[in-house]
C-alpha positions in Angstrom: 19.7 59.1 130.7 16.1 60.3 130.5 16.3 62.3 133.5 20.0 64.1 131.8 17.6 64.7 128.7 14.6 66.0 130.7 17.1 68.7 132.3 19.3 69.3 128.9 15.9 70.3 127.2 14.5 72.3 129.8 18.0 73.8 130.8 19.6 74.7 127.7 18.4 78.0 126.7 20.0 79.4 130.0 23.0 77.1 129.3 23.1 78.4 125.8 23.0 82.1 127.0 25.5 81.6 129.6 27.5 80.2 127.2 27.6 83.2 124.8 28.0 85.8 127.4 31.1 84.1 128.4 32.2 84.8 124.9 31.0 88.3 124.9 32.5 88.8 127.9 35.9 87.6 126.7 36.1 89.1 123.2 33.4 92.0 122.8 33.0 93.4 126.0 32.9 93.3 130.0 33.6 95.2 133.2 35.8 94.8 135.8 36.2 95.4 139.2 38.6 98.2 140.6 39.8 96.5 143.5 42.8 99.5 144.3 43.3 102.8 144.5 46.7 103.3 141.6 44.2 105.2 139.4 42.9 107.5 142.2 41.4 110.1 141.1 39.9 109.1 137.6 39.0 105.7 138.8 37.7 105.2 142.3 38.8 101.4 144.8 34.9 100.0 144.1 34.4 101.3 140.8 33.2 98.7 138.5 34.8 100.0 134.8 32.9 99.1 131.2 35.8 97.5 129.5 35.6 98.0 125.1 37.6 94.4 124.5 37.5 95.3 120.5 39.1 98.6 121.1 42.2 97.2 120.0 42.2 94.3 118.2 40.0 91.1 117.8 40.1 87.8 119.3 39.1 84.3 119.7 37.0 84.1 122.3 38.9 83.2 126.0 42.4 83.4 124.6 45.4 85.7 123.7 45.2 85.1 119.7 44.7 87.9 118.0 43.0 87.5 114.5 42.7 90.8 113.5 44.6 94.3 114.8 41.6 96.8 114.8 43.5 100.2 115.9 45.8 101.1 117.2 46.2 102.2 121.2 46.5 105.9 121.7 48.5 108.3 123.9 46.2 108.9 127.2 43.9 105.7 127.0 42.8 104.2 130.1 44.3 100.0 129.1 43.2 96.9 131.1 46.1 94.9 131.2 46.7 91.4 131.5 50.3 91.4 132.5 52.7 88.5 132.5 54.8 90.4 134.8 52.5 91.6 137.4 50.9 88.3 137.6 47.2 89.8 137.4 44.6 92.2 135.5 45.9 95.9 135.6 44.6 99.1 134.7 46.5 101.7 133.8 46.8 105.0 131.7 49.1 104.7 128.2 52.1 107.2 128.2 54.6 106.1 125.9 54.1 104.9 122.6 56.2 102.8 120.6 59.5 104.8 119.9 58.9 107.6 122.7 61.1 108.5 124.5 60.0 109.2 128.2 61.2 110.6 131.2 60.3 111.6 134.4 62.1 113.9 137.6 60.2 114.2 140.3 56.9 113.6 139.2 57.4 115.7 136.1 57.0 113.7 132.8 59.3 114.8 129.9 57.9 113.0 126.5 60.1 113.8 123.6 62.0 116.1 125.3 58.8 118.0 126.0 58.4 118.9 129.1 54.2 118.0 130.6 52.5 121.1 132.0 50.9 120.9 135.1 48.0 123.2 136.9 46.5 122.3 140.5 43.1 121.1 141.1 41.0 121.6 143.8 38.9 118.5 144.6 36.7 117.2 147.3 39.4 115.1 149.7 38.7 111.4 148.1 39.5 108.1 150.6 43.1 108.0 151.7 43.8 111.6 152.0 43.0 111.9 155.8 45.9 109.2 155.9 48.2 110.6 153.1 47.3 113.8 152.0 47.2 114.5 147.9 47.4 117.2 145.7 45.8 116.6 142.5 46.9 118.6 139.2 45.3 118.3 135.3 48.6 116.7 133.0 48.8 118.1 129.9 50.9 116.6 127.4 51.4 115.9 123.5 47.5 117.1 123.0 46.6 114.8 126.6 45.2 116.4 129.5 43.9 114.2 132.4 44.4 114.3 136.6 46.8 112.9 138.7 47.7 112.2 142.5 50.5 113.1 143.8 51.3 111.9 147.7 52.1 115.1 149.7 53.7 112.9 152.7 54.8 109.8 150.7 56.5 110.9 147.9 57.0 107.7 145.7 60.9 106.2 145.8 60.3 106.3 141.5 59.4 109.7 140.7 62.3 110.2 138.6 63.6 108.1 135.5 65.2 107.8 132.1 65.0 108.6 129.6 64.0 105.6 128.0 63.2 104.6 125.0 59.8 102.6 124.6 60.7 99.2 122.0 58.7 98.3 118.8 55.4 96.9 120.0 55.1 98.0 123.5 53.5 100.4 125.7 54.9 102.2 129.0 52.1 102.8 131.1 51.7 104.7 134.6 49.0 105.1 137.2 47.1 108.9 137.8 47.8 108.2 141.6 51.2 108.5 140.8 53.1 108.2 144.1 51.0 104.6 144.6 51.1 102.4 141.4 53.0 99.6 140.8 52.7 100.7 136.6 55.9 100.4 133.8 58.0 102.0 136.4 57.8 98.4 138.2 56.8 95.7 135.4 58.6 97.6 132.7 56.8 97.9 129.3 53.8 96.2 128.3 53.4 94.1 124.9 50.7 94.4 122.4 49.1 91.5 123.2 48.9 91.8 126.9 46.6 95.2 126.3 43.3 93.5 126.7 40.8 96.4 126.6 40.3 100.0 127.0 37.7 101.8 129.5 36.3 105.3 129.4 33.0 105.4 131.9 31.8 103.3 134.9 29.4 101.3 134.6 28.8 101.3 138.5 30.3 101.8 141.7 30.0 100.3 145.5 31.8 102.2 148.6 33.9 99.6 150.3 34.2 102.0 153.0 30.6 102.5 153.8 28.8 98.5 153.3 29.6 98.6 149.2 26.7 101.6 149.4 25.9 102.6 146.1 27.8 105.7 144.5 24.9 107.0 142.0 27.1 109.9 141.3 29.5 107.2 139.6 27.3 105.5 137.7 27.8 106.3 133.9 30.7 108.1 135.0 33.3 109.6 132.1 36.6 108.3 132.4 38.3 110.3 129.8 40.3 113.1 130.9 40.7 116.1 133.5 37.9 118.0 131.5 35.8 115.5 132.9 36.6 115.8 136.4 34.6 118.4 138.2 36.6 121.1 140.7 35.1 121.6 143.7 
């Protein structure tokens, strides 16, 4: 017994922090890790994202209970999701709001019967091009501009669907690399309270194709839109 005091007194300052950046982690904020490439361009396989868990709503610490709604999710926010369906932490970008109704033929995204306009990009070939070439176009929609991928050689077998109507309290959400994300086209929508966080920079970023080198460029990188993303 002495010995458990000896190491409780000289231990529990670290245990005390650990213990409350577990609950920062869970309720105020975190970052995760990027482990795919369904975001490609705007977020990069090895990027580690700053995650804003109070963009939304408030809640206990290490659960789903909400105790307050803070605001609500927009049109064109980057969501981490913690999907019932998919089994596992998503992150995806926020089309549909409650009430849209959204469409989409081959690659084109109709939202209220308005048709999205697209413009081509010219980027810097990211990883997985050499393999599957992309083109890369800013989306502009409903006030919402942003980039996506689309798979020159592997068009995906869901480019085209609806219109649907998104319910009361749900979200339909898509991947940027749109010919490779498994997104609402898969899981179907998304509730409320599986919307866990919104991200809009990087905190930091590894290359898993080159030893997890450091990507400086990505560091503090801005996550919010096409405007954002340099041409090159």
């Amino acid at each position: 017994m002495r010995i458990a005091g000896k190491l409780w007194r000289e231990s529990k300052s670290l245990i005390a922090f650990i213990f409350l950046m577990v609950l920062f982690r869970s309720a105020v904020a975190d970052w995760n890790v990027v482990p795919s490439g369904s975001m490609l361009p705007t977020i990069r396989e090895g990027d580690r994202i700053v995650v804003d868990k109070m963009a939304y709503d408030l809640r206990v610490p290490l659960t789903h209970i909400t105790i307050a709604h803070l605001h609500d999710p927009q049109r064109g926010d980057i969501v981490t999701i913690d999907s019932s369906a998919a089994h596992e932490l998503l992150v995806k970008r926020l089309i549909g709001l409650p009430g849209d109704s959204v469409a989409m033929r081959d690659n084109v995204l109709v939202v209220n019967g308005v048709r999205a306009d697209y413009q081509p990009l010219k980027l810097k070939p990211l990883p997985g091009d050499a393999a599957s070439p992309g083109d890369y176009l800013t989306e502009r929609f409903d006030g919402v501009a942003h980039t996506v991928r689309l798979s020159v050689d592997a068009p995906s077998s869901r480019d085209s669907f609806g219109p649907v109507t998104v319910p009361a309290g749900e979200y339909l959400m898509l991947g940027d690399n749109r010919d490779n994300s498994a997104d609402s086209r898969y899981f179907g929508f998304f509730p409320r309270n599986e919307l866990m966080g919104r991200t809009r920079h990087v905190a930091f970023s590894l290359d898993p194709d080159h030893y997890y080198k450091p990507r400086f460029e990505r560091f503090g990188a801005a996550l919010d839109g096409a405007s954002k993303v340099a041409s090159r």
